[in-house]
N, C-alpha and C positions, 0 to 999 in steps of 0.2 A: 247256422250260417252256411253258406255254400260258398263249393270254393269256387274260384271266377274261373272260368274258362282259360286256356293258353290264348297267348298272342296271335294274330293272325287268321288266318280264313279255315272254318271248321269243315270238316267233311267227315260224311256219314262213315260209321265205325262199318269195316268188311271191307270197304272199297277200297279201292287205289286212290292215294292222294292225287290231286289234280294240279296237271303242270299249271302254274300261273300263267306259260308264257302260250298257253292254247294247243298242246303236244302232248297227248299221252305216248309212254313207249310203247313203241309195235304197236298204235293203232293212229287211227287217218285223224284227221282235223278234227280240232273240240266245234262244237255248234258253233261259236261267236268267238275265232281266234282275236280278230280285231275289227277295231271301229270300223267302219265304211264299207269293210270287206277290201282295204289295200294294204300291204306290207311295207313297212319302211326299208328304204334303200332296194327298189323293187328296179325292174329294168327300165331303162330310159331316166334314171335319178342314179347313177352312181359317179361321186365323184372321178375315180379314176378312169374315165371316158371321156374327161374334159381334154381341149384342144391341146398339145406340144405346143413349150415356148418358143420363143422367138431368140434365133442363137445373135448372143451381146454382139460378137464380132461382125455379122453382120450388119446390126444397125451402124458400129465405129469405119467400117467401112463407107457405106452411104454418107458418114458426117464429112469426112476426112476427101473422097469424092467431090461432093458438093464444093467443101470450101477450098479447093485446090492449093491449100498450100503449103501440103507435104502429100503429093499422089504417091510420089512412089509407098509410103506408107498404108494409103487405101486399097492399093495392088496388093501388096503381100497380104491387109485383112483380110479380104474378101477372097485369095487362093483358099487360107486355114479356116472363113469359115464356111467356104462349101464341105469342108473335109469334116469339119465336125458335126455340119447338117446331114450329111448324109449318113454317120457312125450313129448320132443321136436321136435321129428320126425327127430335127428340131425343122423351126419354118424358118423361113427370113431369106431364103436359096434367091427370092426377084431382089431383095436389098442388096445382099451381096454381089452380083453381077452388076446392078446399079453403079454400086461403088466401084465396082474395076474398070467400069467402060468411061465414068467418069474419070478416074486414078490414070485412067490412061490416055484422055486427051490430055488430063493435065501435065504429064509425065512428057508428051509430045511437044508440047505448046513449050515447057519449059527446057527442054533438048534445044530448041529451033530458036529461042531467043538467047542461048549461051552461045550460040554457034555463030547467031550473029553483031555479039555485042551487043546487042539490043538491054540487059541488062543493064549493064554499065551505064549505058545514056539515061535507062528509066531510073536508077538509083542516083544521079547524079543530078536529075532534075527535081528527086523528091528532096535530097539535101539542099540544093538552093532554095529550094520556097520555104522551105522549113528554117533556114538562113536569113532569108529575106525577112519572114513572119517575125521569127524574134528580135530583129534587129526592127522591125518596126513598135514591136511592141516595148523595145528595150530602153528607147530614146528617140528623140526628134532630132532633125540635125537645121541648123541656122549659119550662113556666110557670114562672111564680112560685109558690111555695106547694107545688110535688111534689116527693115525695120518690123516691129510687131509688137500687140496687144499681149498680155495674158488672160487667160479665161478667167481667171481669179481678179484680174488689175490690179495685182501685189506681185513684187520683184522677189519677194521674198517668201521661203518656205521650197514645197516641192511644187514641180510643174511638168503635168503627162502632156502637154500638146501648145502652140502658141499662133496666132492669127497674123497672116501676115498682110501689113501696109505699107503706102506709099510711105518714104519720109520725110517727106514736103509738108504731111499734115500733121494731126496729133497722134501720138502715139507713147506707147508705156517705154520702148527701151531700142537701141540701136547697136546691132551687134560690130564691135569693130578690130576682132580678133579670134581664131579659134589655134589651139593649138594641141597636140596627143602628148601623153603620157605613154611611159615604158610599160611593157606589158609585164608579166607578174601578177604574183598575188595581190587580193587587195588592200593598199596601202592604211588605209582606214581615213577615218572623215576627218583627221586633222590634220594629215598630209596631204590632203587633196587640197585641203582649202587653203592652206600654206602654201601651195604649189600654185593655184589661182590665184594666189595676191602676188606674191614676186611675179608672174609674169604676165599676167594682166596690166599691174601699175608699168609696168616698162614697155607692153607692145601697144599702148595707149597712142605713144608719142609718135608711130610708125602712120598713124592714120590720123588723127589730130595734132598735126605739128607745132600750128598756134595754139597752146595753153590762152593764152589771152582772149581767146574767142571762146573759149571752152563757157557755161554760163555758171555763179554761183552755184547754183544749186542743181548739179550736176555731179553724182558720183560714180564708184564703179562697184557692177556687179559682175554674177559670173556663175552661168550653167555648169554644173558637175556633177560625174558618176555617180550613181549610186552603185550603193553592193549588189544589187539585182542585177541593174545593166551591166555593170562590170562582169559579171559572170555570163554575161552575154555578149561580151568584144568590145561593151563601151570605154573609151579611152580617150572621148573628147571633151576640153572645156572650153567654153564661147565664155570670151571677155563681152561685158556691154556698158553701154552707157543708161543711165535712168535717172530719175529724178532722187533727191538725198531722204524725203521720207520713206519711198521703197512703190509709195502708192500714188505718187502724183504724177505726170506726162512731162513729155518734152513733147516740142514743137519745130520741123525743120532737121534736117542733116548735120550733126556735127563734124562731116568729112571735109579735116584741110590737111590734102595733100598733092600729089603731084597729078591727081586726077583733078584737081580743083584749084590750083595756085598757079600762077605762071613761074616759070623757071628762079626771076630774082626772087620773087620771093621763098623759093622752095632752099635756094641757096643760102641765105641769111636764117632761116631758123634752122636749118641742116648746121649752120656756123653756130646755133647758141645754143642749140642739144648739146654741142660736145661740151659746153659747159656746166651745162643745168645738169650732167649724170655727173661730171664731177662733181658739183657740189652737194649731191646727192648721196655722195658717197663717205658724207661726214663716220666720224668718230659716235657707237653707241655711246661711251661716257659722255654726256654733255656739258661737261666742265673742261677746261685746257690745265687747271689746275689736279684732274685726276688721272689726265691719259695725256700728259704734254708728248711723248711720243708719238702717240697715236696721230695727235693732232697737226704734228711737223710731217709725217708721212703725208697726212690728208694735203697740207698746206704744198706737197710738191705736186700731186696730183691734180690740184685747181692750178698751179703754176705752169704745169705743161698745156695742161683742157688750154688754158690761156694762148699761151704760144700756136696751138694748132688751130684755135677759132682766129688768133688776128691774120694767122698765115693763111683759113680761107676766103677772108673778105677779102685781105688785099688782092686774093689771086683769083678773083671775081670782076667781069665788067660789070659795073653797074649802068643803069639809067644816069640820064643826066640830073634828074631832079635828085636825085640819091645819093650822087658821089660824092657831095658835101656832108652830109649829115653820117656817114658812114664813114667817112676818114678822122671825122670827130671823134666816134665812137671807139674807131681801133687808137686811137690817140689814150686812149683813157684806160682800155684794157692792157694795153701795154705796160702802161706805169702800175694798172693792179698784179700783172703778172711782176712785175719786181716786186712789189710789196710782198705778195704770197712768198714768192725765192727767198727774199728775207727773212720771213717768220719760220720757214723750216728749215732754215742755219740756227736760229737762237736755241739758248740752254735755260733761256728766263722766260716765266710765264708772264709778266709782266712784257717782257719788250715783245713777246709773241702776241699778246691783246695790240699793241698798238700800231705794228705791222697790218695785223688783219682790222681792225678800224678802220685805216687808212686804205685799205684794199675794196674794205663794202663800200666808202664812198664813193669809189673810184668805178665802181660796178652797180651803184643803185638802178635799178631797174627804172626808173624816170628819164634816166640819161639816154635812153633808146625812144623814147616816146616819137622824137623826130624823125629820124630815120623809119619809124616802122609807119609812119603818115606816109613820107614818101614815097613808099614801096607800095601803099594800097594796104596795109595791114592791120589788126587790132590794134590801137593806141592805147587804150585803158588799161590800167594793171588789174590784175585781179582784185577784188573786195580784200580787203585783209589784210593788205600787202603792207609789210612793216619791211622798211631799210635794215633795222638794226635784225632785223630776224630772218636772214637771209642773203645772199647776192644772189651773182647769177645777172646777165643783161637781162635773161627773157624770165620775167615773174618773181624776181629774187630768190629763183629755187634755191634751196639749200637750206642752213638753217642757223645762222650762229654759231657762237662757239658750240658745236655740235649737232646745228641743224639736222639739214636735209634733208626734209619733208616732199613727197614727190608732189607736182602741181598735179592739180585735176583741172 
């Protein structure tokens, strides 16, 4: 057996081994040091002859230049970084100048507009449009007196925008009140709506004074804040009028007031508001047998409203055709204003029922029928109208022993 040769490349025995890398010591090139006859990393290929970077501050300089809205910052970049191009041997020396000539008109530019206020005015018109913007995008705002579609043609839910028409023709809702809310945090969505219904149902009567002209099927809604807008300055709610499903129309203006009534007549229901809030103003226990107190308080409260409505017709000219049918009328209120006086002296529930019995007769809303012809006015009572469930000359507002249901 023979033994195998060592690893690697044999050379003849006497000689000098042979450098692999093509070098003997102390003599010139082997025949074929390498391929092609070229040496790696020979001149004109050695990395470190490649170009000097680009010094950072100078390009932060050009940025800060450019967008001028901190020069003085681009100035100082561009002094440190010529200082470090030049130590480093680095490039970027046109960037950086760049940056300072621009650092310093901007640096100019903004000296020349503190000096002149200019500032002030340009900051102040970016905050109004930006004012403006959100409060448009926050809510729509609707008067008294307009009428409008919704885009949806539902009263109900939320609503970004509404079309507005004559209201002569058909239409979804007619606004007939707006009023603001205290500022503060926001109240949350059942204060708000709380706050829409007491003053909605009462600033109704400021713009539609005749209930009786009002139509069945007529109720009340009402634009309110949301949490968005509210954090945007919205503080307003629009009382309106619309139809009782939410989605059906009205037709025609339901504005009766003193933009639309003649004087008598604006006087005679101005004389039977002040009764219709008294009696509005019942007792929540609706039994006289739960809250007979309560109900003797109420009972002086409709006794005065009385006293001060007969004290404005008689201190009223009327028309000729009126002053009959209106002397009736205060003939009648009179004697109910004793009844009411009566019922809240008594200590019995019983003789308190029949004081105020004798009071709603005395006050049935029928008993006005005449006088409100005379004047030019709705004659009709409203649908629904029950004597025994309410007085009141105008509509039998109120509500029984514990009415007071508001008219719509």
């Amino acid at each position: 057996m023979e033994t195998p040769p060592p690893a690697g490349p044999q050379e003849p025995q006497g000689r000098p081994p042979q450098n692999p890398y093509g070098v003997y010591p102390g003599q010139g090139p082997a025949p074929y040091p390498y391929p092609y006859g070229y040496q790696p990393w020979g001149h004109g290929y050695l990395p470190y002859n490649a170009p000097p970077p680009v010094n950072g501050l100078a390009i932060s300089a050009l940025v800060f230049g450019l967008l001028c809205c901190l020069p003085l910052v681009g100035l100082v970049l561009g002094f440190v970084a010529l200082g470090q191009i030049r130590r480093k041997g680095e490039r970027g020396r046109g960037m950086a100048v760049a940056g300072m000539v621009l650092s310093g008109i901007g640096t100019a530019t903004l000296a020349l507009v503190l000096a002149t206020g200019g500032a002030s005015a340009f900051w102040e018109g970016v905050e109004e449009g930006a004012r403006e913007a959100s409060e448009g995008s926050a809510a729509f705002s609707v008067d008294a007196g307009e009428c409008f579609d919704t885009q949806g043609g539902s009263l109900e839910g939320m609503a970004y925008d509404v079309d507005m028409v004559p209201c002569e023709g058909e239409h979804d809702a007619e606004v007939f009140a707006n009023f603001t809310m205290a500022d503060g945090g926001y109240p949350g969505d059942d204060a708000i709506t709380d706050a829409a219904a007491d003053r909605c149902y009462t600033l109704q009567y400021s713009y539609a004074m005749d209930s009786w002209a009002v139509p069945d099927d007529v109720d009340i809604y009402y634009f309110t804040p949301t949490r968005d807008s509210w954090s945007l300055g919205d503080r307003e709610i629009s009382c309106l009028f619309g139809n009782v499903d939410g989605k059906g129309g009205l037709t025609g203006s339901l504005r009766q007031d003193a933009t639309t009534l003649d004087a008598d007549q604006v006087a005679y229901l101005e004389a039977a508001q002040v009764l219709n809030e008294a009696m509005d103003s019942a007792p929540g226990e609706p039994y006289v047998e739960d809250d007979l107190p309560g109900h003797k308080k109420w009972a002086t409260r409709v006794s005065d409203a009385l006293g001060e409505q007969v004290g404005m017709l008689r201190g009223h000219e009327w028309p000729a055709g009126a002053e009959r049918p209106v002397a009736t009328l205060v003939e009648d209120l009179e004697s109910a204003k004793d009844e009411w006086a009566e019922a809240a002296k008594t200590s019995d529930v019983d003789t308190f029922y029949e004081h105020y019995g004798r009071a709603l007769d005395l006050t049935d809303a029928k008993k006005s029928v005449t006088a409100r012809k005379a004047l030019g006015l709705a004659s009709t009572p409203p649908a629904g109208y029950d004597q025994e469930d309410g007085g009141g000359e105008d509509a039998g507002a109120g509500g029984g022993s514990g009415g007071g249901d508001v008219q719509v």
